[in-house]
C-alpha positions in Angstrom: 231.7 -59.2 -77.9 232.0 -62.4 -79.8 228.9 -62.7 -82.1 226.8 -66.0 -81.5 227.4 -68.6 -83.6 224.4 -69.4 -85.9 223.9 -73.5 -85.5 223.7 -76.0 -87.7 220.1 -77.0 -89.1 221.4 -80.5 -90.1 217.8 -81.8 -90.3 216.4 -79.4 -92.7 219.3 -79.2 -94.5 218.5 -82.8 -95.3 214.9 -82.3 -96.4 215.9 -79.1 -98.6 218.8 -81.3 -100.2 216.2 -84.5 -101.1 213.5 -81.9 -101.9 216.5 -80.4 -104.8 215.6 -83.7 -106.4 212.8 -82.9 -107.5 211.6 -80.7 -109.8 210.5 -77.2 -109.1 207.1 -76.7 -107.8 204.7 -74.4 -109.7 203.3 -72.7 -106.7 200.8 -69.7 -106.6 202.4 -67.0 -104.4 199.4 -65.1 -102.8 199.5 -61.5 -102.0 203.5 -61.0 -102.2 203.1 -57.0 -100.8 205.9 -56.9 -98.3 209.7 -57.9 -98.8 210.0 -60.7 -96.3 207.2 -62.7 -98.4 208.6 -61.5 -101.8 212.0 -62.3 -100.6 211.0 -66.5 -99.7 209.6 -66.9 -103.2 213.2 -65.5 -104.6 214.9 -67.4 -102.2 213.1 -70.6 -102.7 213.0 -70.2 -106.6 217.2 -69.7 -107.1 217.6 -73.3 -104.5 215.6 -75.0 -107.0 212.6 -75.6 -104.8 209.7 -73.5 -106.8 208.2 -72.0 -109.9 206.6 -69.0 -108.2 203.8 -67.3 -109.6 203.0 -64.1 -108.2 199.6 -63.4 -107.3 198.7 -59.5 -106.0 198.7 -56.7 -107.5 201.4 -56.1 -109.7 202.1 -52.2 -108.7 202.7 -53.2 -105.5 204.6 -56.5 -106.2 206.9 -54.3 -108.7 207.7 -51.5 -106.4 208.5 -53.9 -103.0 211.0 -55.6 -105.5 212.4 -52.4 -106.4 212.9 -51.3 -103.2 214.2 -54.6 -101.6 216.5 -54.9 -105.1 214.3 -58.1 -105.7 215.2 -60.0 -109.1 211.8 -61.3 -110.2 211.8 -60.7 -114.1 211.3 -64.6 -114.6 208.5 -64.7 -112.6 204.6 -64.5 -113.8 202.8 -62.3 -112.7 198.7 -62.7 -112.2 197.3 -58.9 -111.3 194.8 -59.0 -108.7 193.1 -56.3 -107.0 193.2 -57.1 -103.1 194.4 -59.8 -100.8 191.1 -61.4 -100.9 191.2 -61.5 -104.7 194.4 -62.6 -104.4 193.2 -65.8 -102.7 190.7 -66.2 -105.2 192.7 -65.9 -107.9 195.9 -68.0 -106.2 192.9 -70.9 -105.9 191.6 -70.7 -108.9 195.6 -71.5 -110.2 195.2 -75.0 -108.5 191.4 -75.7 -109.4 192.7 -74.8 -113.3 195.9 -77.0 -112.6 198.1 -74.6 -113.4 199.7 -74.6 -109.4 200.8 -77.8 -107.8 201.0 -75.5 -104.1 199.7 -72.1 -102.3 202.6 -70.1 -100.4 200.9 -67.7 -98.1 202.2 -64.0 -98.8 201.2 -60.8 -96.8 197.9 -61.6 -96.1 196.0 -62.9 -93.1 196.1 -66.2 -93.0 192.1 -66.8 -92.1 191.8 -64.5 -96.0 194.0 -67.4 -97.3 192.1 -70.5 -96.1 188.9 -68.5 -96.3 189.7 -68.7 -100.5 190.4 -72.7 -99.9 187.6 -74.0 -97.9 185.1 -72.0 -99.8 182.2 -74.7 -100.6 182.1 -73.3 -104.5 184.9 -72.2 -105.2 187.4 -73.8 -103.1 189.9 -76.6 -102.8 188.6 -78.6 -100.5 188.9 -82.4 -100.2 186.9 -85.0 -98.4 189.8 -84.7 -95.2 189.7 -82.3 -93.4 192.4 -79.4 -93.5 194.5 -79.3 -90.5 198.1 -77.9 -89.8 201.5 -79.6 -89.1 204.5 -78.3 -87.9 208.1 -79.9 -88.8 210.3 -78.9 -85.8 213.7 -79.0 -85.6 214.8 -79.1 -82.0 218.2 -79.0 -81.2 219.5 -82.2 -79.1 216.5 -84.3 -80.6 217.3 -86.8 -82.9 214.9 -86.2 -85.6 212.6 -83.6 -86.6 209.5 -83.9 -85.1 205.8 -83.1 -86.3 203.6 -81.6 -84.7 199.4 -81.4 -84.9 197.5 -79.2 -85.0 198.9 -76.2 -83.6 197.1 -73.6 -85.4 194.4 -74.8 -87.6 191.7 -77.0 -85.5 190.5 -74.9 -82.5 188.5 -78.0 -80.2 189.3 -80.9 -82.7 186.5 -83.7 -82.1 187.3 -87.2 -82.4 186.6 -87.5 -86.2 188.4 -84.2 -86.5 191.3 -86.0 -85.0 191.0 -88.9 -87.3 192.2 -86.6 -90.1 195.1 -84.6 -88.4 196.4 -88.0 -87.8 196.0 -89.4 -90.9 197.3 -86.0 -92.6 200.8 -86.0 -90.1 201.4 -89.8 -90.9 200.8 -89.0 -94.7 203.1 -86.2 -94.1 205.4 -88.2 -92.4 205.6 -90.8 -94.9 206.5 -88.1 -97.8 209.5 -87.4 -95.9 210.6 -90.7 -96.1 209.5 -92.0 -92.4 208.3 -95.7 -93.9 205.9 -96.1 -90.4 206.0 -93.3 -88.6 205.6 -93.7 -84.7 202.6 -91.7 -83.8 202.0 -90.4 -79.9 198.9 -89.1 -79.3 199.7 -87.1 -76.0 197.8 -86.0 -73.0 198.3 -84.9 -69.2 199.1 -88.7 -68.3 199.4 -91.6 -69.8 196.6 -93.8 -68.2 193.1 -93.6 -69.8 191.0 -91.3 -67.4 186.9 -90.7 -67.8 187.9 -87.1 -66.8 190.2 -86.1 -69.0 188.6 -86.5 -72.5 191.7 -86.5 -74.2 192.7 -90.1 -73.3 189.6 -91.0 -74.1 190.1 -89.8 -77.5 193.6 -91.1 -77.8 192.4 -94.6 -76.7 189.8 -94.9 -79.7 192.1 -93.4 -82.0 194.6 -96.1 -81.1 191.9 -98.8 -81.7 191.0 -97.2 -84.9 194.5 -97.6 -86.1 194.4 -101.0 -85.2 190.8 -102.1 -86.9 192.1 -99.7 -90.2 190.2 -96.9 -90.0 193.7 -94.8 -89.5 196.4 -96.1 -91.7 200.2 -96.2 -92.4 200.8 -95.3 -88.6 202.0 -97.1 -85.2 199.7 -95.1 -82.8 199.6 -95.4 -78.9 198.3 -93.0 -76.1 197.6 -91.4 -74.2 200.7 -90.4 -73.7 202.4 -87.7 -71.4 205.1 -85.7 -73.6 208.2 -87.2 -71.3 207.2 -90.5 -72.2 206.2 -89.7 -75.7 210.1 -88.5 -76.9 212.2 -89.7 -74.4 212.9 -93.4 -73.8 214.4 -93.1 -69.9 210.9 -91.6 -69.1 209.0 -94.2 -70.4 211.2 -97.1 -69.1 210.3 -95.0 -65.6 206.9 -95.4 -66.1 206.9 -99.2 -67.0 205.6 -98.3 -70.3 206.7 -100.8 -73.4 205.4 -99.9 -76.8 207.2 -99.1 -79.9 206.0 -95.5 -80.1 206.9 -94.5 -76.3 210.0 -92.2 -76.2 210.3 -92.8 -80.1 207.4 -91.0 -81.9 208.5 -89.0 -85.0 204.4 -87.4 -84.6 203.1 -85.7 -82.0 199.1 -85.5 -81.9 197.9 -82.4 -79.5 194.7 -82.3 -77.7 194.0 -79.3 -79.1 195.3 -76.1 -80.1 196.1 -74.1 -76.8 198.1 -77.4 -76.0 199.8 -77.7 -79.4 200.4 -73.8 -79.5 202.1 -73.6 -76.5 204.2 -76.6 -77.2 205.1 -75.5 -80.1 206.4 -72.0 -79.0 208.1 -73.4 -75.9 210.4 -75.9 -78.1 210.7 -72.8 -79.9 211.5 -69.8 -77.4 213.5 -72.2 -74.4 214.8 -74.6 -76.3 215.9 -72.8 -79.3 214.0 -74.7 -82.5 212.4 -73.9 -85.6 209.3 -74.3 -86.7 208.7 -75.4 -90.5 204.5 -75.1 -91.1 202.4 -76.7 -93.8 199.1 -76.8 -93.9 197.1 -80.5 -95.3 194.2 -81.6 -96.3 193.7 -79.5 -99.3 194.1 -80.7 -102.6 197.6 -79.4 -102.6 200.0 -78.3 -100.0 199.8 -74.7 -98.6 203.2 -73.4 -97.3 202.8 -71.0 -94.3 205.6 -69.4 -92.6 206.6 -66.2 -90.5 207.7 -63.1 -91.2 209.8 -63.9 -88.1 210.9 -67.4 -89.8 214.7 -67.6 -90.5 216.0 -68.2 -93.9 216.5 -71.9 -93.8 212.9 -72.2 -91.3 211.3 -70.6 -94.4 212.9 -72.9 -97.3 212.4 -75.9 -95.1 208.8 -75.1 -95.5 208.9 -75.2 -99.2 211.2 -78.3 -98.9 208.2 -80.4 -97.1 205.6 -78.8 -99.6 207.6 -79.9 -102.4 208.4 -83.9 -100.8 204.3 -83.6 -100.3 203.3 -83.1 -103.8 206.5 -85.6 -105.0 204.5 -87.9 -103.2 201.0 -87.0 -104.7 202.6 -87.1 -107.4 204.0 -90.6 -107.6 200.5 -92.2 -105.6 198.4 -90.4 -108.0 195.7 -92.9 -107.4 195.4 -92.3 -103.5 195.4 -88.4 -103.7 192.4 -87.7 -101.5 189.3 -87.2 -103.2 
């Protein structure tokens, strides 16, 4: 049997190759105990994405690289005792300035964000911290992001104000000028019953009084109607975002999970995850994550904090 032939990723390839442009990210690498998360920081390091530090303790970070025949004699190392002093400790990298990002290791991910929403000792900003995902679907034109899928549970409306303004902020570090925004429901007529469209209505009048910025919003919007142009031409629908958005605001997370996993499971995409709203990006990804899935993360952290970078002045407070 003919083995299946791996297809192209054309779309991260892209964001990895601008992201090469940069200069390596110093990023704190928390709990690194298990090969697949020892292995990204390597991977990402030699393609010129990161500066890892290692943060876990260094026992066990020695002997997985042994084992997995793991090069990581250029890297620092910062001992720690367990994964929650890891957190601590990978925090404390980026409160002291010594870490531009946080790359999530083998450690629960509610022990990770636990460290960076602590109200003493963490890095929390005035936004709040919500979760995008950067999806390559094959057939689709250009990647698409995704909010929030695995951070805000019931997202009110102010919640919602921020996971917008977070995507569009993410959108415009990868180089999307005025990204088209869709803020989706069931349907795309406002409904009293369905508190979604509801929400996506004032959110679209936000955007237009300034309260949401750098975004063309409109919703509610079904998904058909939100990506693909023949199904909103169907529905008599003429806006600039319908069957065009580059984001794709969820009503909440059992929506956005689901959506997520279905791209991913029928129709074959990936699914690059950063988490915003902190004061620097924090890279999640899978141990099930593919090689390119996993540097396409750091990719998008790095553009992030490029951008941070070079708008010092607007970094969120």
């Amino acid at each position: 049997m003919t083995a299946p032939t791996a297809r192209p990723h054309d779309k991260y390839d892209r964001l990895i190759a601008v992201a090469r442009r940069h200069p390596p990210m110093v990023t704190a690498i928390v709990h690194p105990c298990d090969a697949v998360s020892l292995e990204s920081a390597v991977l990402a390091a030699s393609s010129g994405l990161l500066k890892p530090i290692l943060v876990g303790p260094s026992a066990r970070i020695l002997d997985v690289a042994r084992k997995a025949s793991l090069d990581i004699g250029a890297f620092e190392i910062v001992d720690s005792s367990h994964s929650h002093d890891s957190a601590a400790k990978a925090v404390e990298l980026v409160r002291c300035g010594r870490a531009e990002a946080l790359m999530k290791g083998s450690l629960h991910t509610d022990e990770l964000m636990g460290a960076v929403v602590s109200r003493t000792d963490g890095i929390r900003t005035a936004r709040r911290i919500s979760h995008c995902f950067v999806m390559d679907v094959p057939g689709h034109d250009q990647a698409l992001i995704i909010s929030d899928a695995a951070v805000n549970i019931a997202p009110t409306l102010d919640d919602k104000v921020d996971i917008v303004q977070n995507a569009i902020d993410l959108a415009q570090a990868l180089d999307i000028a005025e990204p088209r925004v869709a803020i989706l429901s069931a349907m795309e007529t406002v409904n009293a019953k369905v508190a979604s469209t509801i929400d996506a209505a004032a959110l679209c009048k936000m955007a237009e009084r300034g309260q949401i910025k750098g975004g063309i919003l409109d919703g509610p919007l079904a998904l058909d109607n939100a990506i693909n142009v023949e199904a909103a031409a169907i529905k008599n629908i003429v806006s600039p975002v319908a069957g065009r958005a580059d984001v794709l605001i969820v009503p909440d997370l059992e929506a956005g999970n689901m959506l997520a996993k279905s791209l991913t499971f029928l129709a074959g995409a990936d699914a690059a995850g950063i988490v915003l709203g902190a004061r620097v990006p924090i890279i999640l990804t899978s141990r099930a994550d593919s090689v390119t899935t996993r540097l396409a993360s750091c990719a998008v952290a790095c553009l992030v904090a490029a951008a941070r970078r070079a708008n010092a002045a607007t970094a969120i407070p």
